[in-house]
N, C-alpha and C positions, 0 to 999 in steps of 0.2 A: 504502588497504589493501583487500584483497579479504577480503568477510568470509565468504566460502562454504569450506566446510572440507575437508580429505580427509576419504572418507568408506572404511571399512572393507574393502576388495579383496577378503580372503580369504571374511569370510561372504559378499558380494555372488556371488563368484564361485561358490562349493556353491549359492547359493540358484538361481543363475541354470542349474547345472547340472542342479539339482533338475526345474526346468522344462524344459529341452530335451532332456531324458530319457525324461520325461512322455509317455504316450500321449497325452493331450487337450491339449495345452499351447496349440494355437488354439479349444480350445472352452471354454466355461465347466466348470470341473475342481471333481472332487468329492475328498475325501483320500481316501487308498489307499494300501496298501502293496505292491511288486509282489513278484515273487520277486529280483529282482535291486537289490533296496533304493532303488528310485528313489520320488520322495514325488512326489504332485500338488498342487497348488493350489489351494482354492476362492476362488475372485473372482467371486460375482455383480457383474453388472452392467446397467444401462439402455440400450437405445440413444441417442443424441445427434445426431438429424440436423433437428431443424427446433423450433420455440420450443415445439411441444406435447410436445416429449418433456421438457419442462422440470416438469411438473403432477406427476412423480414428488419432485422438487427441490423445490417447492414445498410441495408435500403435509407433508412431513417437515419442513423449515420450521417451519410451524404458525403457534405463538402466539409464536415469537420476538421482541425487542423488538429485537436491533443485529445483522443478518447482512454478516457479513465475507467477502467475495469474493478473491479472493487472483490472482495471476498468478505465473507462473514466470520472466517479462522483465518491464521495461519497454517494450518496441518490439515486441509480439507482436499482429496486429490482432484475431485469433480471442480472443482472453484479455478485448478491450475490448467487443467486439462479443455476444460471452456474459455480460458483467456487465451494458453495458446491457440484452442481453432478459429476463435478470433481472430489474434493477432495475425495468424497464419494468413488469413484472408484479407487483413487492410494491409498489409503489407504484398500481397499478390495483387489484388486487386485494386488499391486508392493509394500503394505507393509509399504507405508511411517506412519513417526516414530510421526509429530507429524504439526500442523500449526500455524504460526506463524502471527502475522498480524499486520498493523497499528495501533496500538493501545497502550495503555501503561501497565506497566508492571505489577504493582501493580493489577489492575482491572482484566486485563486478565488472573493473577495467580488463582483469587477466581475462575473465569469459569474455570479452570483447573483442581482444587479441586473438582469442583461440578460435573465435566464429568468423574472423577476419582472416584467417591465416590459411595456411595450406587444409587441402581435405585430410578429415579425421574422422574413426567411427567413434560408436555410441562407448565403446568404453574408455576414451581417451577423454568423448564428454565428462564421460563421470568421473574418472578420476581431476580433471580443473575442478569442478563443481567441489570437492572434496578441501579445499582451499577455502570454504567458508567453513572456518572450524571453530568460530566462535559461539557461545550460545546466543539464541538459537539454533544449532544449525543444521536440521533440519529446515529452515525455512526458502532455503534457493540450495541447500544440498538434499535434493530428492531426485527421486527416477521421472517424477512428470516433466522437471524442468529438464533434465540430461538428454529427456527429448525432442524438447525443443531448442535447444543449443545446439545438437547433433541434425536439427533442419533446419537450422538457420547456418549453419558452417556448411552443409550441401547450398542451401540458397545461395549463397556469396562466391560462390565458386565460376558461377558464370557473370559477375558481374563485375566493373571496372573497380577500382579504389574508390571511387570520390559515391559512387552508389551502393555500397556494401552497409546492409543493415547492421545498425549499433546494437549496444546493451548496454547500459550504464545502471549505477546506482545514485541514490537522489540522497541518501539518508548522513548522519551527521553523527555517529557516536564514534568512529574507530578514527580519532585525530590521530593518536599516536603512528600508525600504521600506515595513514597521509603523510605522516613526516617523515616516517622511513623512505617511502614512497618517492618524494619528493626530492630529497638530497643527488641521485643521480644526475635531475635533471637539470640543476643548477650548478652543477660543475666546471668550472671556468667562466661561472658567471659574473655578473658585477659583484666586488667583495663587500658592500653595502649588503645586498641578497643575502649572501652564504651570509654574512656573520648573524644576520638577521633570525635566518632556521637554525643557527648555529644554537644562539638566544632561547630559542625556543623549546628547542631537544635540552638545553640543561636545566630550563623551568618545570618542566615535565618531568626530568630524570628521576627525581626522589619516589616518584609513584609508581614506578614499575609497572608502567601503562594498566593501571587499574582505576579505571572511572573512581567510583567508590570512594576510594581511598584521595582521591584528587577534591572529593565533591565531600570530603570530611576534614580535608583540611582550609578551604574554604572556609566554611561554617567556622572550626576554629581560629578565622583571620591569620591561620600560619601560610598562606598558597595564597597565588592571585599573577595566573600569567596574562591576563587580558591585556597588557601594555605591548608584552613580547608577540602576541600574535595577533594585533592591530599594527603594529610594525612595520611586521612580516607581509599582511596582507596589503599593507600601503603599500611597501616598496614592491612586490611583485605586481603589482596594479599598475605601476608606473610601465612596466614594459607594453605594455598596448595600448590604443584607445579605444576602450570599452572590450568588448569579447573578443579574443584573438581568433583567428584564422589559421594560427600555426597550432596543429594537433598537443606537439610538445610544450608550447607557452599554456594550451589550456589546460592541459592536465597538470602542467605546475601549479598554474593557478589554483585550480578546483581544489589539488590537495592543500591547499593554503586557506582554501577557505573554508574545507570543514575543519581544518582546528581552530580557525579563527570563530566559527560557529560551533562547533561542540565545545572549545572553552567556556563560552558564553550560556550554551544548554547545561554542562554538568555545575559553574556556577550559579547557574539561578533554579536548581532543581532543589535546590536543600532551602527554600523559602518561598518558591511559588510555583505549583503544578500547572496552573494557569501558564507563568510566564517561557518555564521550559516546553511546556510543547506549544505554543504559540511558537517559540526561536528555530522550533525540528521544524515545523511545516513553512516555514518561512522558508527556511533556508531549504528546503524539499524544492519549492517554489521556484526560488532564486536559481535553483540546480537546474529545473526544468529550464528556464528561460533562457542560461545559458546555454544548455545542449541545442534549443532552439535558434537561437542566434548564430551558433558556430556552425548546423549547418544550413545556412540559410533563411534566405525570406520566404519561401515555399515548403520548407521543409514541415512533416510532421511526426507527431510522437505519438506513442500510445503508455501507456503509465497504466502498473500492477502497486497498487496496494490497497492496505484493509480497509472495507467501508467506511472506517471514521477518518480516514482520509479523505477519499473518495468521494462519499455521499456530502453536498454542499452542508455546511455546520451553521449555517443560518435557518434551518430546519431540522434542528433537532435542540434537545437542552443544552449544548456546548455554546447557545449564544447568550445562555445564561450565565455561563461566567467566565465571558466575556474569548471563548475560546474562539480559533481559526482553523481551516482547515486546505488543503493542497484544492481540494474542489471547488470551495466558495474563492480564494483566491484566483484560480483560473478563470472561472467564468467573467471573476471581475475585472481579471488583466487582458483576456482574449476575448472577451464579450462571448454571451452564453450562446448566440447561432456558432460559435466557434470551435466550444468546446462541449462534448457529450459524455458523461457521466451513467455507468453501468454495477448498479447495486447488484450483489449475489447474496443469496439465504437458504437455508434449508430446513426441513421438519426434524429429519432424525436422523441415527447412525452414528458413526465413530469421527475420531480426530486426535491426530497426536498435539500434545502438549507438555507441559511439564508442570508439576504440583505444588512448586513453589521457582522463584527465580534462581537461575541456575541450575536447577533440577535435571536427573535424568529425564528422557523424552519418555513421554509412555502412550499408548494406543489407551483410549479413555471412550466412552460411551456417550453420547450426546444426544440426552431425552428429545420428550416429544415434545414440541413446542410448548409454551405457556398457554393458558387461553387466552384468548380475546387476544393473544399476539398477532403480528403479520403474516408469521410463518405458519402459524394454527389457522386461519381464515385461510389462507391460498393451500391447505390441506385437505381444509372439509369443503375447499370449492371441487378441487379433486385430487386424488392423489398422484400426480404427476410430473413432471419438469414440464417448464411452462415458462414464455415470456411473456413480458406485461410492458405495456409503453404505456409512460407517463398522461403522453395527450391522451389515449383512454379512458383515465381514471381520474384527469383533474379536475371534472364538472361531478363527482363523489365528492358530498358532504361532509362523510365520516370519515373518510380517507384523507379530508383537506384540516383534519385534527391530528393533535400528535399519537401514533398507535408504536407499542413495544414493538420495538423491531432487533432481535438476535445480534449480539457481537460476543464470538470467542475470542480472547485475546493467548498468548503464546503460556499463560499462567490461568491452569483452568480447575475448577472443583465441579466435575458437576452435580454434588451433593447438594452445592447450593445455590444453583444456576439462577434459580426463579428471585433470590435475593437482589440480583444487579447484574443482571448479564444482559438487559434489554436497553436499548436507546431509544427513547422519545422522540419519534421520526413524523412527519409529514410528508409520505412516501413518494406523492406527485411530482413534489418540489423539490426533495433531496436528491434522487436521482430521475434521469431523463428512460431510464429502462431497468427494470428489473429480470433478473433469472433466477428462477426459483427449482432447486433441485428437492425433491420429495425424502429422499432417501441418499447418506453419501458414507463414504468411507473413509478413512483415515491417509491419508497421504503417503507415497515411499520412500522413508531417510536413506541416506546413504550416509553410512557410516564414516565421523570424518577419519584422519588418521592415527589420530591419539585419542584415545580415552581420558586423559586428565580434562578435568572439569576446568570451564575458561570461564571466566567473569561475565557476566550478565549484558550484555552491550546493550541490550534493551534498557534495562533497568533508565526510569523507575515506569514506564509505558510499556503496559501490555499489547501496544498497537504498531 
């Protein structure tokens, strides 16, 4: 299912006329009214061309405790490349504890391992990274990320154990591969436990860890392990109170609970798109907040995923049917001085994707915004990278309506982008900062090590 929605034509099209009416419409525009009823725009903005123009982004920042980075693709390399110098700097500079990303949990732990462990160059990066070999995987196996894996495994190198920055994954589709995961850890454990994941690995067995095939036979009422990995997740719960402090009990844990939440996502996706991604970003959520708890009351995170993550979803149409999202949760469990949220967009250029689910990845062209979009408007203000902070732009009228705002998801056509590729945004309020890249290019996979086509873990969320 594509979950990017049609977004409003008729207002997009006045607003976007609004602008190319406008006397200043490539300069930073003050409101006015002319004689001929045309309105202008105010959009301050920053410049964006080099990592010191990031101290404005920072600045504003602050005292935050979880900043959320957002991207407009997944296969965009500018989107990867500006979260790392980012990240690079809240973690230099304000300390943060550790990042967190779309991706799954299992995989992301070994890059965890490896950025924690002895020094390593950039191709031993790239060969861990090569271990997301599920589709997508291109999306945490590229050359942007491999470089910043290969400076976070330098960073840790002068630092003690208990300060060495994390990586984690937040996401919830790869249970099987949590369960593989998990069995070492529980070895000699209470036999309550073992038989428990025992339960569970033979409920699964029949599906040869193929989502799909698990979430068809559901639907046929022939499957249904929700009993076996409520269980599981009970009895493992009982070893601590609340989030453990022992690295080993949490990572048991965690893998117990993405199969106890990806059972729950792949059952409820064959009858409500609504309610399975509500259960992903829940449990996204839930991910964060443990990562947060285990290492401390001062600790903080910074979190890489796609805008419809990211951007609060009480500002945009996902609160029309009744959707949630990692961002509006945050700010409601951390309170919004807590938590800072950073939309990404662009006008044009390329992007890896794939043309249906499962698809080979392909380098694909990515027109020129729609009109009267967001990304069309911060185009013809100028053609630049530019950042835009929210407190700027929330006394804007037209801005405080919902405007098309760009989401590629990992399954792209752009034959027929202008169909539903745009989400109905309220840009002030969705996110706290925007960066807007003019011009981008398609991202660097790295090849994983087999060529055999793997099952869609995405699937049925292009996000």
């Amino acid at each position: 299912m594509n979950r990017i929605k049609m977004w409003d034509w008729k207002r997009g099209s006045i607003l976007f006329a609004l602008c190319l009416l406008s006397l200043g419409c490539k300069n930073n525009l003050s409101p006015q009214s002319n004689n001929d009823d045309t309105v202008t725009l105010t959009i301050p903005h920053h410049p964006l061309r080099n990592e010191q123009d990031l101290d404005v982004l920072l600045n504003e920042i602050g005292d935050a405790r979880v900043v959320l980075l957002g991207e407009a693709s997944h296969g965009t390399s500018e989107y990867y490349t500006w979260r790392a110098a980012i990240s690079r700097r809240l973690i230099q500079e304000k300390g943060f504890d550790f990042i967190a990303v779309e991706g799954e949990w299992a995989d992301s732990y070994r890059v965890n391992n490896f950025i924690k462990g002895e020094k390593k160059d950039s191709a031993a990066a790239v060969n861990v990274l090569r271990q997301y070999d599920r589709w997508p995987t291109w999306m945490w196996g590229n050359y942007e990320v491999a470089s910043l894996v290969t400076w976070l495994n330098a960073h840790n190198q002068s630092r003690t154990t208990q300060e060495k920055v994390g990586f984690y994954g937040l996401d919830v589709y790869c249970l099987w591969e949590s369960m593989t995961e998990l069995m070492p850890y529980i070895q000699g454990a209470d036999p309550a436990l073992v038989k428990a994941a025992q339960n569970v690995h033979q409920c699964f067995q029949p599906f040869s860890a193929d989502a799909q095939e698990y979430a068809r036979a559901v639907a046929n009422a022939s499957a249904d392990c929700r009993v076996e990995t409520s269980k599981l997740w009970n009895t493992i719960s009982k070893q601590s109170n609340g989030t453990p402090r022992i690295e080993a009990l949490f990572v048991a844990q965690q893998n117990a609970l993405v199969a106890l939440n990806g059972e729950r996502y792949y059952r409820s996706m064959v009858s409500s798109n609504t309610e399975s991604w509500n259960i992903r970003d829940r449990h996204m959520a839930q991910t964060l907040r443990r990562l947060l708890d285990f290492h401390g009351p001062d600790s903080k995170a910074i979190v890489w995923e796609h805008n419809t993550h990211v951007g609060d979803a009480r500002y945009t149409d996902m609160v029309n049917s009744g959707e949630v999202n990692v961002g509006q949760l945050a700010r409601e469990e951390y309170g919004q001085d807590n938590v800072y949220l950073v939309g990404f967009g662009s006008y044009s250029g390329t992007v890896i994707a794939g043309s249906s689910w499962g698809a080979p990845l392909q380098t694909m062209p990515v027109p020129e915004a729609m009109p009267g979009s967001w990304e069309q408007i911060l185009h013809e203000l100028s053609p630049t990278n530019k950042i835009i902070l929210s407190k700027d732009i929330q006394a804007n009228e037209y801005l405080s309506k919902r405007i098309g705002h760009r989401a590629i998801g990992v399954v792209y056509n752009p034959a027929i982008e202008q169909r539903g590729n745009y989400v109905p945004s309220v840009l002030p309020k969705r996110y706290d900062a925007f960066l807007f890249i003019d011009q981008t290019r398609a991202l660097r996979p790295i090849l994983p090590p087999t060529s055999a086509t793997q099952p869609p873990d995405t699937y049925p969320s292009g996000h």
